[in-house]
SESE-613704 format. One record per residue (C-alpha): residue number from 1; residue in three letters; y negated, z, x. Coordinates in Angstrom, 1 decimal. Example, Ala and Ser with C-alpha at 12.3 -4.5 7.8 and 13.67 -1.06 7.14 Angstrom:
# SESE-613704
+-----+------+--------+--------+--------+
: pos : code :     yy :     zz :     xx :
+-----+------+--------+--------+--------+
:   1 :  Ala :    4.5 :    7.8 :   12.3 :
:   2 :  Ser :    1.1 :    7.1 :   13.7 :
+-----+------+--------+--------+--------+
//
This chain:
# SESE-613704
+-----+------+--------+--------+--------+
: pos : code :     yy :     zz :     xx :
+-----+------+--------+--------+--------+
:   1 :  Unk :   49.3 :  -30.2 :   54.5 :
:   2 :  Unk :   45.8 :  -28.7 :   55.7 :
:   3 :  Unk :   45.4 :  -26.3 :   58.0 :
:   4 :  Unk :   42.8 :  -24.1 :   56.3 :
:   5 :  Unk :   41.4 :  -23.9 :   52.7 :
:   6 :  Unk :   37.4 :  -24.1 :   52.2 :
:   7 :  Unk :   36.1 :  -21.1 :   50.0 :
:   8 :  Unk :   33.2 :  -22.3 :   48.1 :
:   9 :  Unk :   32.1 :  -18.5 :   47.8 :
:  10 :  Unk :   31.3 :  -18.7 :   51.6 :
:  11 :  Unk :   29.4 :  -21.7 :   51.5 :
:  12 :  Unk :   25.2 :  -21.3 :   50.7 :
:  13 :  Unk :   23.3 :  -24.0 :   50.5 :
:  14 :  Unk :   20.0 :  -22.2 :   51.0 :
:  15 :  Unk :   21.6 :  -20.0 :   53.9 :
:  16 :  Unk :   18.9 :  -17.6 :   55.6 :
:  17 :  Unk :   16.4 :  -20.4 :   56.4 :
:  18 :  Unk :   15.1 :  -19.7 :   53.0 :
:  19 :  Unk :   14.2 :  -16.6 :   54.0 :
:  20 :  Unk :   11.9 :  -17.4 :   56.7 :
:  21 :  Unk :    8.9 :  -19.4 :   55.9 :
:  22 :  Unk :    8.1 :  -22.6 :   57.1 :
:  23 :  Unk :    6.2 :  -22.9 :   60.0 :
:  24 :  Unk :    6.4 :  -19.6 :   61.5 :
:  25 :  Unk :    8.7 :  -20.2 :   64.5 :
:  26 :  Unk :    8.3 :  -22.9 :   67.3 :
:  27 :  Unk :   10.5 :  -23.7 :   70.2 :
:  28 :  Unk :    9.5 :  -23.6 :   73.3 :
:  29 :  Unk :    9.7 :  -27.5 :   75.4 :
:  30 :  Unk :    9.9 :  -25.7 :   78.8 :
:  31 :  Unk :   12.8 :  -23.0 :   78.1 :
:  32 :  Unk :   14.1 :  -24.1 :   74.4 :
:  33 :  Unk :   12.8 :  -20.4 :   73.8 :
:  34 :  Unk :   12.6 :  -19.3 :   69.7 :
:  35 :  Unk :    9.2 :  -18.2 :   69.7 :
:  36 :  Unk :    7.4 :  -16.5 :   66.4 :
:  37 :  Unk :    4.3 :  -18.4 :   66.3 :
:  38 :  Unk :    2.4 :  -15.0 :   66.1 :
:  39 :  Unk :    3.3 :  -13.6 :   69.0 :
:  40 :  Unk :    2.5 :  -17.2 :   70.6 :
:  41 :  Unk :   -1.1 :  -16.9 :   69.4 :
:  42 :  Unk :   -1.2 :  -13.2 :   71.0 :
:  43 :  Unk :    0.3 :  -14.5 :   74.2 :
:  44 :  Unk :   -2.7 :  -17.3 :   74.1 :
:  45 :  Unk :   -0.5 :  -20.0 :   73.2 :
:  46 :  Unk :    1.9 :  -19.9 :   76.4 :
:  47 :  Unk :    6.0 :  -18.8 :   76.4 :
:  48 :  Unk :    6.5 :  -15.4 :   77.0 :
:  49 :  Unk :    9.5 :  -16.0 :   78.6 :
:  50 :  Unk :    9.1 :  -19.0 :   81.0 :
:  51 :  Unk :    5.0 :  -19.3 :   81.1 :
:  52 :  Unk :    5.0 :  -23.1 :   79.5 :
:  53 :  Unk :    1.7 :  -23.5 :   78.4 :
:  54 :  Unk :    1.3 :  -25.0 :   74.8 :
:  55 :  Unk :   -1.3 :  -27.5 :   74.1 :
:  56 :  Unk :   -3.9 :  -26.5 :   72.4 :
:  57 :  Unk :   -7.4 :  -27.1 :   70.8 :
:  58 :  Unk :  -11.5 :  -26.7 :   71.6 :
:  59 :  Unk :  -11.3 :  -23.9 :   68.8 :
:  60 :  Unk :   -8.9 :  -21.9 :   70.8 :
:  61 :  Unk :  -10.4 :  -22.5 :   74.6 :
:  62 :  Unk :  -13.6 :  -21.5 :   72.6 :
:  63 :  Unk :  -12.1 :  -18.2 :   71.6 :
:  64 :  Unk :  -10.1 :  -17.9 :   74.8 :
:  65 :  Unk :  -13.2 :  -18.3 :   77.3 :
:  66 :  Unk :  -16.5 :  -17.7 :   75.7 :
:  67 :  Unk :  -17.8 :  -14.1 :   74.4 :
:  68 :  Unk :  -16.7 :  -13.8 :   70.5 :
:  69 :  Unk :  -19.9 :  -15.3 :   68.4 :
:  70 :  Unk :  -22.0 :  -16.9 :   71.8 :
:  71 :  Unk :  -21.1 :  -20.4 :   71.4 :
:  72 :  Unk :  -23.5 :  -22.6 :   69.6 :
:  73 :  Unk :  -22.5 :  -26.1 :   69.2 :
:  74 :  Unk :  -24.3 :  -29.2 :   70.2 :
:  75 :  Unk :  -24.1 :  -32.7 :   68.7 :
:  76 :  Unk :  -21.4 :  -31.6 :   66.2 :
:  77 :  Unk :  -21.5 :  -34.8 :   64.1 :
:  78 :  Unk :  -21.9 :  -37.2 :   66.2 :
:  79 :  Unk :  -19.6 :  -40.3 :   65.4 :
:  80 :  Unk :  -18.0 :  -43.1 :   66.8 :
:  81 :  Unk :  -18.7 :  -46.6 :   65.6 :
:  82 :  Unk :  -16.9 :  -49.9 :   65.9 :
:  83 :  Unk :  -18.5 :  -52.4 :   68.0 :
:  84 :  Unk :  -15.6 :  -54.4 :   68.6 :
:  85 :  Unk :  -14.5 :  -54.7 :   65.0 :
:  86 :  Unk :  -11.2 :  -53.5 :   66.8 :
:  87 :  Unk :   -7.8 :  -54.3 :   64.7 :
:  88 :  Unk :   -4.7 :  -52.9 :   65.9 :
:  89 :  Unk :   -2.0 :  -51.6 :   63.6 :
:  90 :  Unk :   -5.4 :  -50.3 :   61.2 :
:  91 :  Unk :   -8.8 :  -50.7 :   62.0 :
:  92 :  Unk :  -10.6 :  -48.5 :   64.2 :
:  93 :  Unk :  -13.4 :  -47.5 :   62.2 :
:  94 :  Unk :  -10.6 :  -46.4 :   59.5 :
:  95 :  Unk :   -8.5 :  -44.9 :   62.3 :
:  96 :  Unk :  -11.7 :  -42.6 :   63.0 :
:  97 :  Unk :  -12.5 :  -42.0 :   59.8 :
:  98 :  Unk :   -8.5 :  -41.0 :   59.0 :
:  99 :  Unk :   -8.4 :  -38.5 :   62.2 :
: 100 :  Unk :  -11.7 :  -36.6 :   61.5 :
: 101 :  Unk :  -10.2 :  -35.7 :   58.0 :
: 102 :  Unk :   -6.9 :  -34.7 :   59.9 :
: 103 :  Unk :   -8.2 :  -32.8 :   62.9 :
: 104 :  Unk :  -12.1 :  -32.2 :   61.3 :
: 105 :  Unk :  -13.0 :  -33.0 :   64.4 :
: 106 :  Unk :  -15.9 :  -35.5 :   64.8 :
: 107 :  Unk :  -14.5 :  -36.9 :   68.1 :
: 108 :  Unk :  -12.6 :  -36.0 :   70.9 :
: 109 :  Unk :  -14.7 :  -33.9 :   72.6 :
: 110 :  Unk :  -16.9 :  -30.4 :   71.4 :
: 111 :  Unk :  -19.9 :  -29.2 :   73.2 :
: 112 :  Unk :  -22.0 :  -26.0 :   73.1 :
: 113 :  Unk :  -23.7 :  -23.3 :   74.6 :
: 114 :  Unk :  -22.6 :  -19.7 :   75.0 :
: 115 :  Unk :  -21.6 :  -16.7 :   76.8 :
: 116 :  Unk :  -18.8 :  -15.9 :   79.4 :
: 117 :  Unk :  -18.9 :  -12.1 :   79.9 :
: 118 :  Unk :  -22.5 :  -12.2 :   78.9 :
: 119 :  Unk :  -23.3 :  -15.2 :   81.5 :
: 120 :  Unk :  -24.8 :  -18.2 :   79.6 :
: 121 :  Unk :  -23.3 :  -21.5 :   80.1 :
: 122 :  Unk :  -23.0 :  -25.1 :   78.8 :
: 123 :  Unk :  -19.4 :  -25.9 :   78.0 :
: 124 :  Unk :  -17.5 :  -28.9 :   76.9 :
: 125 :  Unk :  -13.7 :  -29.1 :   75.8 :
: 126 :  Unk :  -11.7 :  -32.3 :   75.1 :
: 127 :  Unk :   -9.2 :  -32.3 :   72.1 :
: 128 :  Unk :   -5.9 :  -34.4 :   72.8 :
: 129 :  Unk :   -5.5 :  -34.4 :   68.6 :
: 130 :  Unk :   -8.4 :  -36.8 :   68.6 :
: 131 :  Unk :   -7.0 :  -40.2 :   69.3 :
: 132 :  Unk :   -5.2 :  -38.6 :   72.2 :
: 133 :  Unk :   -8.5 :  -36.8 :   73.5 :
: 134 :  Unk :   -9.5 :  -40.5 :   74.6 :
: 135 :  Unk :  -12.6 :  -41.1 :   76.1 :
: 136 :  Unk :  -15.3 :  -43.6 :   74.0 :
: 137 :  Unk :  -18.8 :  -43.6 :   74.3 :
: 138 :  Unk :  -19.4 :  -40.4 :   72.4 :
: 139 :  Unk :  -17.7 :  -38.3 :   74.6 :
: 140 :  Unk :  -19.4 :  -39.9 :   77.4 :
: 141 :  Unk :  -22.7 :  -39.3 :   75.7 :
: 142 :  Unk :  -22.4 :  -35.6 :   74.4 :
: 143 :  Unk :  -21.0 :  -34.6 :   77.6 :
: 144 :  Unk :  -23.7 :  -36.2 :   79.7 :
: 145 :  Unk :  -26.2 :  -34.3 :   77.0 :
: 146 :  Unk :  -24.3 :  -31.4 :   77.8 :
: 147 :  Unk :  -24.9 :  -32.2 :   81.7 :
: 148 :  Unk :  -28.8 :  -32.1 :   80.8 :
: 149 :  Unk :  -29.1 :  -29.1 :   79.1 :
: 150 :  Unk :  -27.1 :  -27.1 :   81.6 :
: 151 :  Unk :  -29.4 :  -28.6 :   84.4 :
: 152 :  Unk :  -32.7 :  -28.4 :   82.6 :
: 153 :  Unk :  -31.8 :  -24.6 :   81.5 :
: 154 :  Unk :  -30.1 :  -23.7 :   84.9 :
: 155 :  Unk :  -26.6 :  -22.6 :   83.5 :
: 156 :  Unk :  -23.3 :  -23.0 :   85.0 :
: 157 :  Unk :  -21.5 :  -26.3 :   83.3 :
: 158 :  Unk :  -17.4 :  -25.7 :   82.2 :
: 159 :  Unk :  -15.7 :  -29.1 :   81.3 :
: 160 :  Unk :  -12.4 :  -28.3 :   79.9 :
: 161 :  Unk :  -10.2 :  -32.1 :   80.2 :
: 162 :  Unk :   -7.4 :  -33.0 :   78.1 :
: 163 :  Unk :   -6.9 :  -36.8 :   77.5 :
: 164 :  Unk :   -5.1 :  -39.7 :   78.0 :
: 165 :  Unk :   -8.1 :  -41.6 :   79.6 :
: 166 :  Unk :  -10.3 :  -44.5 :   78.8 :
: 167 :  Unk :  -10.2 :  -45.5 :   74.5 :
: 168 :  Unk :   -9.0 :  -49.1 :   74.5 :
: 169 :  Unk :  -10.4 :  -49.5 :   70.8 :
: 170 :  Unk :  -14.1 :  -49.5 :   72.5 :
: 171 :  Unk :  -13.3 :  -51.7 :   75.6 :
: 172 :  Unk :  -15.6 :  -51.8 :   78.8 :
: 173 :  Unk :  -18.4 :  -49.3 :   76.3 :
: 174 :  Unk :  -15.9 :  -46.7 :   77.3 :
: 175 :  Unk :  -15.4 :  -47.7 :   80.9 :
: 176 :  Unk :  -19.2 :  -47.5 :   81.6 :
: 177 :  Unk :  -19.3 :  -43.8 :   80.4 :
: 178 :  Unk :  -17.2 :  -42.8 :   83.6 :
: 179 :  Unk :  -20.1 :  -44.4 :   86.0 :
: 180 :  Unk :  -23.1 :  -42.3 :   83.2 :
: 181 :  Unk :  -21.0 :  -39.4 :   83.6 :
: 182 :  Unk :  -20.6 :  -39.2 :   87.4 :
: 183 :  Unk :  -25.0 :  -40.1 :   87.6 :
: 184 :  Unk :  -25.3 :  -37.2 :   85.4 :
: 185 :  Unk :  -22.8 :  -34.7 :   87.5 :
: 186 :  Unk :  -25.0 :  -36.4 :   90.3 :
: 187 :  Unk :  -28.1 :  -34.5 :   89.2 :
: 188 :  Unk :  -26.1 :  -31.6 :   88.4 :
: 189 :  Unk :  -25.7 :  -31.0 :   92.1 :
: 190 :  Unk :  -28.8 :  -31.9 :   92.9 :
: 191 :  Unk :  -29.9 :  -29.9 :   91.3 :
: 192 :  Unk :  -27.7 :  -27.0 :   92.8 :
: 193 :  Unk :  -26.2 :  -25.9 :   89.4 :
: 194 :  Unk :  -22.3 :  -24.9 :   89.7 :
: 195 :  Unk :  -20.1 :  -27.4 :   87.7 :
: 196 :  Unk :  -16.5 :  -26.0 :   86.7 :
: 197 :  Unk :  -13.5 :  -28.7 :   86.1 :
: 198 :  Unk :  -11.1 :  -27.4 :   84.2 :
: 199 :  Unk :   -7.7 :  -29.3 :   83.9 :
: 200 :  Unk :   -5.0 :  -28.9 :   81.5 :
: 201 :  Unk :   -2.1 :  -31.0 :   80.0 :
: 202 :  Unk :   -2.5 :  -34.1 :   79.9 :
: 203 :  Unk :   -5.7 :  -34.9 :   82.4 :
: 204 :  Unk :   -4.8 :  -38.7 :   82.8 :
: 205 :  Unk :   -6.9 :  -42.0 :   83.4 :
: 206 :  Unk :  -10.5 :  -42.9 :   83.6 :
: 207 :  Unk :  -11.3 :  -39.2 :   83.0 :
: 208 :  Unk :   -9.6 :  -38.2 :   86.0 :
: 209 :  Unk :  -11.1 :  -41.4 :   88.0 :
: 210 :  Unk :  -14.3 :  -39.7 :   86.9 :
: 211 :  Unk :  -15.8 :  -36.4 :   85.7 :
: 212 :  Unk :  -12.7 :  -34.3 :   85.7 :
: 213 :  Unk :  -12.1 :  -34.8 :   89.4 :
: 214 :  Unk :  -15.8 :  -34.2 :   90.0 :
: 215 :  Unk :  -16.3 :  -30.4 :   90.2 :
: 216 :  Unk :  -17.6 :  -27.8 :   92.8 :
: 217 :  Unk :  -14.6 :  -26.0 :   91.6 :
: 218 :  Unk :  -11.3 :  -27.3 :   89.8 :
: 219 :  Unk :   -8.7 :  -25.4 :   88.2 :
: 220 :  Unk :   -5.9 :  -26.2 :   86.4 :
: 221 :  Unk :   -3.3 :  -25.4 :   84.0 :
: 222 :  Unk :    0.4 :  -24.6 :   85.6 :
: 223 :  Unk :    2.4 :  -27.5 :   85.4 :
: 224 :  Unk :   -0.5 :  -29.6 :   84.2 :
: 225 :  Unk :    0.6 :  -33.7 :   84.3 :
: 226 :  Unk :   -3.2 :  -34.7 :   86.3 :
: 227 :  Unk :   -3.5 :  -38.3 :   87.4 :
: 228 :  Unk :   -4.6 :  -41.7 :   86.9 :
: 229 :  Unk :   -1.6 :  -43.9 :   85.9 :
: 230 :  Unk :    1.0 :  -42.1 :   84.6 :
: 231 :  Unk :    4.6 :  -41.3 :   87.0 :
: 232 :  Unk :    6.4 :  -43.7 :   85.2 :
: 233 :  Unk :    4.1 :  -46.7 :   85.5 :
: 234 :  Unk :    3.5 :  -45.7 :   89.4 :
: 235 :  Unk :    7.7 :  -45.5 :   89.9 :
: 236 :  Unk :    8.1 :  -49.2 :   88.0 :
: 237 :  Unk :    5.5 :  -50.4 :   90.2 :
: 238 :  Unk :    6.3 :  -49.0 :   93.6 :
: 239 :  Unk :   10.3 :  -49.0 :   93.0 :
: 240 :  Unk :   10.3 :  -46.1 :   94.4 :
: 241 :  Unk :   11.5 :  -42.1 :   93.2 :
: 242 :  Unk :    8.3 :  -40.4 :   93.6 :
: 243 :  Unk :    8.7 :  -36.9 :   95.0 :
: 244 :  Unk :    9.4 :  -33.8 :   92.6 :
: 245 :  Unk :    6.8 :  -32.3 :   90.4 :
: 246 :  Unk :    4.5 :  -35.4 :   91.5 :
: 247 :  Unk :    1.3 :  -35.2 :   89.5 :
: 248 :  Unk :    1.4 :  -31.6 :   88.0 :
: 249 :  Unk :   -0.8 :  -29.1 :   89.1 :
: 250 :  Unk :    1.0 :  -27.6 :   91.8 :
: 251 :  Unk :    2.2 :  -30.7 :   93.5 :
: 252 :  Unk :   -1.9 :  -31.4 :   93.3 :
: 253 :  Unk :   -2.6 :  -27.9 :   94.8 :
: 254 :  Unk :   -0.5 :  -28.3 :   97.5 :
: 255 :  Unk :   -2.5 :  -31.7 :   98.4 :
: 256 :  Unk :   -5.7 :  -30.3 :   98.3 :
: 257 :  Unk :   -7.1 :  -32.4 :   95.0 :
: 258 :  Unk :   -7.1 :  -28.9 :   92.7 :
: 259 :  Unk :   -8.6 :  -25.9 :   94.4 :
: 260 :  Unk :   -6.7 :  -22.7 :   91.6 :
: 261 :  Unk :   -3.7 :  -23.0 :   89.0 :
: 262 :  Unk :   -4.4 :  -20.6 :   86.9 :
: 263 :  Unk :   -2.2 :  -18.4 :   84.1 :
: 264 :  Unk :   -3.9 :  -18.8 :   80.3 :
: 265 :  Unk :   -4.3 :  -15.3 :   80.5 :
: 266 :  Unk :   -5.9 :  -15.2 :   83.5 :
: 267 :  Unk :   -8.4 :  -18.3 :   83.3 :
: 268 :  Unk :  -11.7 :  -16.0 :   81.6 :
: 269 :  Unk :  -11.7 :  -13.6 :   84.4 :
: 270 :  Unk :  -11.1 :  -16.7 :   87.1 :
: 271 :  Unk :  -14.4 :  -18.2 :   85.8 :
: 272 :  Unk :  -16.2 :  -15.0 :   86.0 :
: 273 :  Unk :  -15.8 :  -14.3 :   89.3 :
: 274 :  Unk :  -15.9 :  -18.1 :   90.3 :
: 275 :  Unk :  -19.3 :  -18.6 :   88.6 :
: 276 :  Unk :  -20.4 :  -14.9 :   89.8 :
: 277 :  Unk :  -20.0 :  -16.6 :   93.8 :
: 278 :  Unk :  -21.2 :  -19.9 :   93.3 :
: 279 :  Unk :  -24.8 :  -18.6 :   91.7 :
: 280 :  Unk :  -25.1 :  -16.1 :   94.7 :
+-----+------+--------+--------+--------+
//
């Protein structure tokens, strides 16, 4: 005999899901916190309730840091090619071609001119949703083009990092844009023109073995993962429990490798008053 009898009045198959479009609600990874994706863009992409910072896009640092309608992009379209006719699960050349229509991104890194509070400066930002913001030889390039114009123009240079590291698919091309990159940041200083590192979530690899960790200044994201190899691979090969919050932005604060961790919110008003002292 059962113990209760199922109505088939009460049961919806719709329910109130079908009320509430698609897409307009995310969870939160650092609090499981129901967030409406509105408010998210007002609170600059981070959780209102527990601070987690979302990853996020050139397009938004763009609107985030720089004056509204200052920022005038340099080498938009310049594209990768395959030099290494490089085959993994698809060819590269179709993997790049397959990620600029799903990004409409041209690579993984944007570069421009514009205004901070009316201060000009050269800025570059790394997206992660290109081939997980790796580094080939186009980044390497438009950022060290980037390098020139901010030291042949005299303006502050913001780098804004988020990447896994070296790209595999372009073998030891990418590898020798870490030692163009540091010559370049070189003259930069040389020249006595403020460079700004900025660090977010991921910062990983031979960007961090190079021009992310090469700053007069570098801030970074809370809880940022910064490093070369990754916790995990560093734990299997050590045998060892590293030590809590190892490789995120605070643990790196606290060792002297990152100089501010700063909120989202705060980060525009950081670089004004950073830039404002170092070009006293």
């Amino acid at each position: 005999m059962a113990w209760f009898k199922r109505s088939k009045e009460n049961i919806s198959s719709d329910g109130q899901k079908k009320d509430i479009p698609d897409g307009m609600w995310t969870k939160c990874s650092g609090c499981s916190e129901i967030i409406h994706k509105k408010q998210l863009e007002q609170n600059l992409f981070t959780c209102p309730k527990c601070n987690f910072h979302f990853r996020i896009g050139s397009q938004e640092y763009f609107d985030i840091i720089l004056d509204e309608g200052t920022l005038k992009e340099l080498d938009k379209k310049m594209k990768s090619v395959d030099p290494l006719r490089f085959v993994d699960t698809k060819s590269y050349s179709n993997r790049i071609d397959s990620t600029i229509k799903k990004t409409g991104l041209y690579d993984a890194v944007r570069t421009g001119e514009g205004e901070l509070n009316g201060i000009p400066v050269v800025i570059a930002c790394m997206d992660f949703a290109f081939i997980g913001g790796s580094m080939g030889s186009v980044v390497g390039e438009k950022i060290a083009r980037a390098t020139d114009v901010a030291r042949k123009k005299r303006k502050p240079l913001i780098v804004i990092s988020s990447t896994g590291g070296a790209r595999m698919m372009e073998g030891a091309l990418s590898l020798m844009q870490m030692a163009k990159m540091s010559a370049k940041l070189a003259q930069l200083s040389d020249a006595r023109i403020p460079y700004i590192s900025i660090l977010t979530d991921p910062t990983t690899g031979g960007v961090t073995a190079s021009f992310a960790m090469l700053g007069d200044i570098h801030i970074a994201e809370p809880a940022a993962l910064i490093g070369f190899a990754g916790p995990r691979v560093i734990k299997q090969t050590i045998g060892k429990d590293l030590p809590k919050g190892f490789q995120r932005s605070e643990f790196l604060q606290e060792k002297g490798f990152v100089d501010l961790v700063v909120h989202r919110k705060e980060l525009k008003d950081t670089l004004i008053k950073t830039i404002k002292h170092l070009m006293d």
